[in-house]
Each structure stands twice: as structure tokens, then as C-alpha cells.
N, C-alpha and C positions, 0 to 999 in steps of 0.2 A: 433595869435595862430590858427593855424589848427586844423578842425574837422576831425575824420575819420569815414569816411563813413560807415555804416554798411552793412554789407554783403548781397544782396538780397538772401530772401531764395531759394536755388533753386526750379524749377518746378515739380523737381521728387521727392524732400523730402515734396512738400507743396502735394503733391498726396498720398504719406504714413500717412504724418498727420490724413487726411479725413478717411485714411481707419481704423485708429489706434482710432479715435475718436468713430465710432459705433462700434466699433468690440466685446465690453462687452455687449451691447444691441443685439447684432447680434446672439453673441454665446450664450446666456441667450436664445434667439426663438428659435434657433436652436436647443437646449437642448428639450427644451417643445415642439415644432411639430415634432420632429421625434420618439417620441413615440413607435409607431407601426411599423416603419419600423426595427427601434433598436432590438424592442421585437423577430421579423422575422430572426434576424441576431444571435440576444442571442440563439433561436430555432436551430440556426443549431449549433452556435458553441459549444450548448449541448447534442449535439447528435453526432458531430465528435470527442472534444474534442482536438481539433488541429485547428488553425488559421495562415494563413499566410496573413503576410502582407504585397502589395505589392506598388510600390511608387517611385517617382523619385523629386530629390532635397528636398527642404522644407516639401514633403508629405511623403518622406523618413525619414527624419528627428521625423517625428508627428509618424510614426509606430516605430522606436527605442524607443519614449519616451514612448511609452505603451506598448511594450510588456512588460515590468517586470511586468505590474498593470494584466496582464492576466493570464500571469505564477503564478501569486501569487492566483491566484484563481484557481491555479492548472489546468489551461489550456496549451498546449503545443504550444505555441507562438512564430514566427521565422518572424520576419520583413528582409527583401532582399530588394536589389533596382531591379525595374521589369526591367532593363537592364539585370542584372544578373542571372534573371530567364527565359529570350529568349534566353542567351545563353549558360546557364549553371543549367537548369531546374531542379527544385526539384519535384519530383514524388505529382503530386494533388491530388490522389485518396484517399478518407479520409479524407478532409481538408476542412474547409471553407476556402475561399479567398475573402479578401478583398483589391478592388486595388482601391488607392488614389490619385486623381488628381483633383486638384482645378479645373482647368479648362475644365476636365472633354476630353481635345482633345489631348494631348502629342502623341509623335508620336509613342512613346514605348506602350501606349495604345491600340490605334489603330491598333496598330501590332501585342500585342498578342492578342486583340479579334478573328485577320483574322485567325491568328496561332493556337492556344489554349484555348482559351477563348468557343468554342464552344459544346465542349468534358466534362469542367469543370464543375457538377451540381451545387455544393455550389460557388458560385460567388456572390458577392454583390459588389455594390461602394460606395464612398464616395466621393461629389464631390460638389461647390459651384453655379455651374452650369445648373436648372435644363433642359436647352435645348439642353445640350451637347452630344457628342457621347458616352461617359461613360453611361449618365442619360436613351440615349434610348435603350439601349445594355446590362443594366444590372440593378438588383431592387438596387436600392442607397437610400442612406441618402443626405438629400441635405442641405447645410448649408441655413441661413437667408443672403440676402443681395446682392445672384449674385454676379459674376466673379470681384471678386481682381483683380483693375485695375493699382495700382501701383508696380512697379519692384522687388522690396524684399518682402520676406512673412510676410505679421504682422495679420490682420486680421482675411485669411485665417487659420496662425498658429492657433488661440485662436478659431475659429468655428469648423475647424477641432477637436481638442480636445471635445469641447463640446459638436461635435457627439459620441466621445469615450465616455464620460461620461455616454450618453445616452444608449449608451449601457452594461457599465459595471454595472451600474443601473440596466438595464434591465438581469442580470446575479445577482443579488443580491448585487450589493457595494452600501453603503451609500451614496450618491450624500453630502450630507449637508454642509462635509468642502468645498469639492470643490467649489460647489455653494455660499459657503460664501464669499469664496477668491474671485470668480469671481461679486460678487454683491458688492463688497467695496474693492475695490487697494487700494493700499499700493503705498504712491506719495514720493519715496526715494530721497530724495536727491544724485545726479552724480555728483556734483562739482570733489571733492577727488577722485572719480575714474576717470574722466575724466583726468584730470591731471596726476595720476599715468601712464596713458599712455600715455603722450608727445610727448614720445622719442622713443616708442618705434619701428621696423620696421615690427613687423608681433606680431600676435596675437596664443596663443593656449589656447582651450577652454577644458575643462576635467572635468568629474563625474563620480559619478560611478551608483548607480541607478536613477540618473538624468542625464546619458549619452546622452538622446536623445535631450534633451533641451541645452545641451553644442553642441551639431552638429546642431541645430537649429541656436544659436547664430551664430557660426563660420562661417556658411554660410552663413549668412545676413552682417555678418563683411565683408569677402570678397567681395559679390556682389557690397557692395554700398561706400568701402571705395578702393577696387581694392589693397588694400594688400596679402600678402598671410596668412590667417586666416585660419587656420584646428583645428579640433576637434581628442582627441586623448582618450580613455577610461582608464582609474584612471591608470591601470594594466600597461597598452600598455606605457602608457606616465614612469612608473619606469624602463620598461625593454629595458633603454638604450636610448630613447630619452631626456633623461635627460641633455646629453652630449650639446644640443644645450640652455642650461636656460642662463641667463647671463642680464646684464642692458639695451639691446635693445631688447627682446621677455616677451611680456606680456604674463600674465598667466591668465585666467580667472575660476575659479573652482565653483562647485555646489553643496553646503552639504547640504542635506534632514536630518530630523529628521526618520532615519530607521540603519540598522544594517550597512550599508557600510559604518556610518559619522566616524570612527576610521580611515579608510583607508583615506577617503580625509584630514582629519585634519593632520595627518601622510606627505601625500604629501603637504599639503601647509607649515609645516614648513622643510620641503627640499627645497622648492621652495625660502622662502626664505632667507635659507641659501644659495643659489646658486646666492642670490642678482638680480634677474627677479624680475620686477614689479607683484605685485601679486592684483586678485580682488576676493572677494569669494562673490558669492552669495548664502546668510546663512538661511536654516530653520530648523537648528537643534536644536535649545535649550542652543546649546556651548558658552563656552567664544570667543572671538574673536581674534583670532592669531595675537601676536605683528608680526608689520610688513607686516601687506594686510592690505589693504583696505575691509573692510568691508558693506556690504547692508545687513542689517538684516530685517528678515520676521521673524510673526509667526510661532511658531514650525509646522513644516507642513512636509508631506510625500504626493507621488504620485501626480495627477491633482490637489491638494489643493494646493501643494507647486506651480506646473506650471505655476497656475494661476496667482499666488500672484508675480513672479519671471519673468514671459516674459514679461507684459510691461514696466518693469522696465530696463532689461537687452533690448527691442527695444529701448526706447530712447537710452538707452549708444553706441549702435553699431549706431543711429541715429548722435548722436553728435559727435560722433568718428569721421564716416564719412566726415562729413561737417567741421571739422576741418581738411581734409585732401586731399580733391576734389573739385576743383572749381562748379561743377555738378553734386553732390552726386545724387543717384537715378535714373538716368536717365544713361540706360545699352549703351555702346560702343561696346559691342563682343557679345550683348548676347540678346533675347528679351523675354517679360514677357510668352510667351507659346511657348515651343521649341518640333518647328514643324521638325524638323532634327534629327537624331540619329547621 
């Protein structure tokens, strides 16, 4: 009888581990010392009343999933990728801006400091970084833990939010659920989801006011499994992409406990009438759609839900991964700070 060998993990996922491992302790410091600069950043954005947030990959991702928690505080909140805003600029005057870069040197960064960044009075960053070009160019929040060394975002994701926290805090929201969710995860079991996706040959991730965290997964699915994974918002994905569902496109969806859960429960049973594997990651309160796969969380809305929902949804894009790449984590086209436009 032959043994089979187990897989060695590779070296770019044993590198995600480490960063996935402090990343609750990280973003908990993170929360508590930036205090004052949060408070600096709340000053202005109540005094413009306008926030733009600006961002590329994974830090685009982190300004999608908060703008609705800003608009809901009646702030006028418009996250862009800062590609988009060099060349198709939205008018600054009036605006706090906030541009997001873990690494604090992207080169879209750096290019609108030289470009625009000078002119802009309300400017802040947000960055992991604190010796970076970002950190000496503009007053930042800086995460706990220094520069995210492994290729997909996990750590960084969960720090970066836990500066938003600190800020919306500092704007008046209750920090307590969120903080709860982030001081005791929720250890779901992926078997059944994992599986649900077997077969499939591309991923689509969809919510509706957890759109940012479904563009969050999607792009870590892709980076580190090299499939084509996209994120497509609750609306976008009925108005005719529907036409591509079927038993090789996995569907990954995100129901919060808020007024959009009618609308995704609505699409998850089209979805699986159209027979697409389906995953929902659930903090509504709902029953559970015959036919997905379900991850249930406490009923949760906004960063509470975030919390309790990305490291559960990082392993599954984790595992996915490594069942599907001899060298998961470890980028071929692409490198952890993309110093090229």
C-alpha cells in the first residue's frame, strides 16, 4: 500500500498565514493609537461634509466597503480608484481626501502627490507603513505591525478597516459591535464550501451593502488562485450578467443584517435556480436558502459584520487557492507593491 504524500504548504501561503495570524491583535492597536489622528481626520470630514476615498487594489476595495458606513452618517462619500482620479479627476475643493496604500509607495501615489496632492488642503492617508512616501507627504493613520509582507491582502485588509473604525468612532458610531466581532471570530467551518466549488472555473463575488468586502474577496480569489474571479454589485450582476450562471461559475454572495438583505436573498434564489454553485456569507438573521452553502454569523451590519466575515472568507479564497496552484501566493505577473502604472 502506498502513502501519498502531503502537499508541502507552499511558501507564499506559509507567509499569509503569519500575517492572518496577528492581524486581530494588530488591528485592535491600531484601533487604540490612532486615536488622535482619527479625531483630526473626523475634524475635517465635519467641516466639508464630503470624503473621498482614494485607493488602488485591495485599499480600493477597504474605501468601497465603507463608504455606505459614511453616507449613513450623512456624509457624502465617493470611493474611486486613484488611477481614476489622475485621469479622470473629480473636482477636490471641498473634500476631505483620504488616499489608501498599505504600502504607503504605489506609484499612482506618488504621482498624484507630484500632480495634485499639493494644491489639495484636506488630504490625509492611511497606510501600514510609517516610513513610507505616503506617511512623509501627508498626516496618516498608520496601522500596527508594518508593511504586509505576504502577496494577497489579509492583514492589511482587517488593519486598514480598523483605522475606519477609528474614525467613524471618532464621527460618533459605536465602535462595541464591531470591536466585539473583532475581539472573538467566528472559526466556520469551509469543508461544504470548499467543495461546492470543485468544479468550478471562475468565481463571482456580489452584495449589496457589503459590496466592498465581496470586491475584497474576489480579488484575493484571483490573485492567489490565478482564476478569473470578479466582483459584480447585487444590481449589476441581475442586469444581464446572469446570462453567464450555470454548474462551472461559482457564486459567492454577502447578506448583512440591514435593508438590502431582501435584495440578496432574492438573487441567491435565482442563482440557484440557474444551478451555479452558490456560497452566501450570512449576517442577517435569515433562514438559510435551500441550495447554498451557507456560513452563518451573528446578525451583524456594517464593520461588525466585516469583521466577523473576512477571516473566514480569507481562508476559503486561501484553500481554494492551494487546491488549485502548485504555488499558491507566490505572484508570476505581479509583485506585492506595484511600482508601474
Amino acid at each position: 500500500m502506498t502513502m501519498t504524500a502531503e502537499k508541502p504548504r507552499p511558501a507564499g501561503l506559509v507567509a499569509i498565514d503569519r500575517e492572518m495570524a496577528r492581524q486581530h491583535a494588530d488591528a485592535r492597536a491600531s484601533f487604540e493609537n490612532n486615536a488622535a489622528m482619527a479625531a483630526d481626520v473626523a475634524a475635517s470630514i465635519r467641516k466639508t461634509g464630503r470624503l473621498l476615498l482614494l485607493g488602488m487594489g485591495g485599499s480600493h476595495a477597504v474605501g468601497r466597503a465603507v463608504e455606505p458606513l459614511y453616507r449613513a452618517l450623512g456624509i457624502d462619500a465617493l470611493a474611486m480608484p486613484l488611477s481614476e482620479q489622475l485621469g479622470q479627476p473629480v473636482r477636490l475643493d471641498g473634500r476631505t481626501v483620504l488616499i489608501t496604500s498599505q504600502s504607503g509607495e504605489s506609484a499612482e501615489v506618488v504621482r498624484w502627490f507630484a500632480e495634485a496632492g499639493s494644491t489639495a488642503a484636506d488630504v490625509f492617508g492611511l497606510t501600514l507603513e510609517g516610513g513610507s512616501f505616503l506617511a512623509r507627504t501627508a498626516p496618516c493613520l498608520v496601522g500596527a505591525g508594518g508593511t504586509e509582507q505576504a502577496f494577497a491582502a489579509t492583514r492589511s485588509l482587517t488593519v486598514s478597516f480598523a483605522l475606519h473604525l477609528a474614525m467613524l468612532a471618532a464621527l460618533g458610531e459605536d465602535p462595541g459591535a464591531a470591536l466585539g466581532a473583532l475581539d472573538q471570530p467566528q472559526d466556520n467551518d469551509i469543508t461544504l464550501a470548499l467543495a461546492a466549488l470543485e468544479k468550478v472555473t471562475s468565481i463571482v463575488t456580489s452584495g449589496r451593502r457589503l459590496q466592498g468586502v465581496a470586491e475584497a474577496l474576489a480579488l484575493g480569489l484571483t490573485e492567489l488562485s490565478r482564476l478569473p474571479c470578479f466582483s459584480l454589485e447585487g444590481g449589476q450582476l441581475r442586469h444581464g450578467p446572469m446570462e453567464m450562471l450555470g454548474p462551472k461559475i461559482g457564486v459567492i454572495l454577502f447578506r448583512g443584517n440591514d435593508p438590502t438583505t431582501e435584495l440578496v436573498t432574492a438573487m441567491a434564489l435565482s442563482v440557484v435556480e440557474a444551478g451555479a454553485p452558490l456560497l452566501i456569507f450570512d449576517a442577517s438573521g435569515q433562514s438559510p436558502i435551500a441550495g447554498a452553502v451557507t456560513l452563518s454569523f451573528k446578525p451583524a451590519t456594517g464593520l461588525a459584520a466585516v469583521f466577523a466575515m473576512l477571516p473566514v472568507a480569507q481562508r476559503l479564497m486561501i484553500a481554494f487557492a492551494d487546491s488549485r496552484v502548485d504555488n499558491a501566493g507566490t505572484p508570476v505577473r505581479s509583485t506585492k507593491i506595484t511600482r508601474s502604472e
